[in-house]
C-alpha positions in Angstrom: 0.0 0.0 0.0 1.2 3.6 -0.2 2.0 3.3 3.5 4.8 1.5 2.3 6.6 3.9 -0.2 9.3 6.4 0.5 12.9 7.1 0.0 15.0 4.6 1.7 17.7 6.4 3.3 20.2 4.1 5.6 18.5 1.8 7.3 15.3 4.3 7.5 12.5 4.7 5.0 11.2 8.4 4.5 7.7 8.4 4.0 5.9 10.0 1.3 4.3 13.4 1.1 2.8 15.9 -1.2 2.0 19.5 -0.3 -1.1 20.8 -2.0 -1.9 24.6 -1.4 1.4 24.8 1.1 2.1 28.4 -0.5 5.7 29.8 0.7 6.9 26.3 2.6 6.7 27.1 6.5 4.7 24.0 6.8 6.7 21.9 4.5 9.6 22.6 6.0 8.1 21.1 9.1 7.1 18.1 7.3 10.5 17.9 6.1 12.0 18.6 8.9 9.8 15.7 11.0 11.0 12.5 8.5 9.1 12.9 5.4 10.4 12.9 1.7 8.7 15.7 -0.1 7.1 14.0 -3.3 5.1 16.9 -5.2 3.4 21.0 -4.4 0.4 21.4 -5.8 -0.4 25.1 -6.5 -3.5 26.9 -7.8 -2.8 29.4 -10.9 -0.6 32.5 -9.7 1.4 29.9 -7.6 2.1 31.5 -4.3 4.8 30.7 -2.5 6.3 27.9 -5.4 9.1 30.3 -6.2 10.3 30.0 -2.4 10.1 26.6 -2.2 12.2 26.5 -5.1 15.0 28.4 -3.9 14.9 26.5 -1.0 15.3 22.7 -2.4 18.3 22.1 -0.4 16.3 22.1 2.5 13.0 20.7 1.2 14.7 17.8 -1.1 15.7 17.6 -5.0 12.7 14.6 -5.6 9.9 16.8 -6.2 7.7 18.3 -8.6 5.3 22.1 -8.3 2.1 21.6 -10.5 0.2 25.3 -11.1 -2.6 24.9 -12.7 -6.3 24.7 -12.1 -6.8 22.2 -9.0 -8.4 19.7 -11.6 -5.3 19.0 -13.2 -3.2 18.5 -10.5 -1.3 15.3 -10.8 -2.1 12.6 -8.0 0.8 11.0 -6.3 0.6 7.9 -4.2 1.7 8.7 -0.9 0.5 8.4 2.8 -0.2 11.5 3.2 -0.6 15.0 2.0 -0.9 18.4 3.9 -1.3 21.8 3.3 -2.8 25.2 4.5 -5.5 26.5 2.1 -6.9 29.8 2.5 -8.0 30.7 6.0 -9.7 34.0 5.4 -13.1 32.5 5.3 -13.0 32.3 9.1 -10.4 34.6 10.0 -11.7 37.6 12.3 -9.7 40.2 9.8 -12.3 39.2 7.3 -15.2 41.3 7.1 -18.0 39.7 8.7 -20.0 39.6 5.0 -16.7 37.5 4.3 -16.8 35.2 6.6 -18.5 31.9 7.1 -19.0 28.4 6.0 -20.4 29.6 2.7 -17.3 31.7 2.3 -16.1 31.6 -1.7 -12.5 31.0 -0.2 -13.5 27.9 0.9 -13.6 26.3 -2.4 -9.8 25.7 -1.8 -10.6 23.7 0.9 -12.9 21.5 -1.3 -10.1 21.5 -3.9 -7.9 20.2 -1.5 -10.0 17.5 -0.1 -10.5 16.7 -3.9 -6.8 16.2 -4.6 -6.5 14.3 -1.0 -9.5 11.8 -2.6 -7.2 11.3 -6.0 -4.4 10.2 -3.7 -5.9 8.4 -1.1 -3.8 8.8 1.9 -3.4 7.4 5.5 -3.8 10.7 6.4 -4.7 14.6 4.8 -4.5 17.4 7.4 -4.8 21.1 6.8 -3.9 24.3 8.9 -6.3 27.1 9.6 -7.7 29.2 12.3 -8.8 28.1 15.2 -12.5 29.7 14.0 -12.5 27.3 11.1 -13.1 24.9 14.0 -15.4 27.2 16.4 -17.8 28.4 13.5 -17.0 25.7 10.7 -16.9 22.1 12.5 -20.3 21.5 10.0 -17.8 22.4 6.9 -15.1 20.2 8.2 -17.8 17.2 8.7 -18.7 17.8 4.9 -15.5 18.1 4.1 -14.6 14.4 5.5 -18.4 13.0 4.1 -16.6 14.2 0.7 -13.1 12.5 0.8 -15.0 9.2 2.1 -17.7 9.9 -0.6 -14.7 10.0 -3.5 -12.3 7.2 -2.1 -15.2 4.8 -0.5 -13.2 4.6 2.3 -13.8 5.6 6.1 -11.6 8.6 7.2 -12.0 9.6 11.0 -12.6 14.0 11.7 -9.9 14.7 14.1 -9.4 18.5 15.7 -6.0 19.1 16.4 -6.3 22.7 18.6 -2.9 24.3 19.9 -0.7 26.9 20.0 2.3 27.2 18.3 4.5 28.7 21.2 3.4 24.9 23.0 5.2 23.2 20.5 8.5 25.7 20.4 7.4 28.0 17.8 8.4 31.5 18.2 5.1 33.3 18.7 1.5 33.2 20.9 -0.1 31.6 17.8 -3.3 29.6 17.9 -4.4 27.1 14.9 -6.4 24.4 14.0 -5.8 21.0 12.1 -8.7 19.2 10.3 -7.1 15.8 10.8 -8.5 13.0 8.3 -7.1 9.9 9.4 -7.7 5.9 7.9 -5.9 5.3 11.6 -7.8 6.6 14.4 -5.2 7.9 17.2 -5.0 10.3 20.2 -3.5 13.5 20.5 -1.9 14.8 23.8 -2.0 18.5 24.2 0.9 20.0 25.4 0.5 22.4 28.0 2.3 26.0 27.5 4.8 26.3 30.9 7.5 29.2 29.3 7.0 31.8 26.6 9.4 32.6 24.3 12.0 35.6 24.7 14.2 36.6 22.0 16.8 35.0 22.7 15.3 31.5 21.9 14.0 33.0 18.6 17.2 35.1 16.9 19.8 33.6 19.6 21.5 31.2 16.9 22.1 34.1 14.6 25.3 34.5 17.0 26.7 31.5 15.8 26.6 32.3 12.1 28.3 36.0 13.1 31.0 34.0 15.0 31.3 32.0 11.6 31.7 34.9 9.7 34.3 36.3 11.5 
């Protein structure tokens, strides 16, 4: 199954992922950087953000390929899973109100991705977004996973993944939401925020690279 594919590096097998509607790369770098071999980005027309994932290759791999084009034509790629961030501004509170919503035009990127998830049928398709796309759009996210089971004929369980991103060492008091769509149903422990960050944890290691300079 496509559970099984991946770059074998060593003795270790890097497991497949595709980024569809990851725009400049700060959550495929994370991907990256937790074990996975990028395998494809997936961009709608304009492609946001493709140009910085390109100049950054030596950090997100050589093995991939950016597709911008209409979401219909992207390319399916058997992998485990794919991730990505489509547009949040349906739910975001800097939207105007009139904006806003479950019925938000925006949201048809979300369908798109959920489309593209279907085409690849993964273990697992999760997408960032604001914590409101949770609060006010749970409904969408339910219709959301009705549509990837709907495509694939297979049973995906709705997880909510709530945090923020200074829990998990990110550099800023940043809440977000991940509609999880799992084939493996599994439990998430939420880490509890003890220390905020200072400055020092967030531009500290530019000393080094001054000292390297030197």
């Amino acid at each position: 199954g496509s559970a099984g594919q991946g770059l074998r590096l060593g003795a270790a097998v890097l497991m497949d992922a595709v980024d569809c509607q990851g725009f400049a790369g700060g959550f495929t770098l994370g991907v990256v950087q937790a074990g996975f071999n990028l395998a494809g980005k997936r961009e709608m027309r304009g492609g946001f953000g493709v140009a910085n994932c390109e100049a950054n290759r030596h950090l997100l791999g050589w093995d991939w390929k950016a597709e911008v084009c209409d979401s219909d034509d992207w390319t399916p790629v058997d992998v485990p899973f794919v991730f990505g961030n489509p547009p949040c501004s349906g739910f975001s509170l800097l939207s105007s109100k009139e904006f806003r919503g479950i019925d938000s035009p925006v949201n048809a990127c979300m369908w798109s991705f959920i489309e593209y998830a279907a085409k690849c049928r993964p273990e697992i398709a999760m997408f960032e977004s604001v914590q409101q796309a949770y609060r006010q759009g749970r409904p969408l996210m339910q219709r959301l996973r009705d549509r990837l089971e709907e495509l694939t004929g297979d049973r995906y369980e709705l997880i909510h993944l709530l945090h923020n991103a200074a829990s998990v060492g990110g550099a800023a008091i940043r809440s977000r939401y991940f509609a999880t769509f799992s084939k493996i149903p599994f439990g998430i422990e939420r880490p509890e925020l003890t220390r905020l960050p200072r400055v020092q944890d967030v531009i500290g290691d530019l000393a080094q690279i001054a000292d390297a300079e030197r």
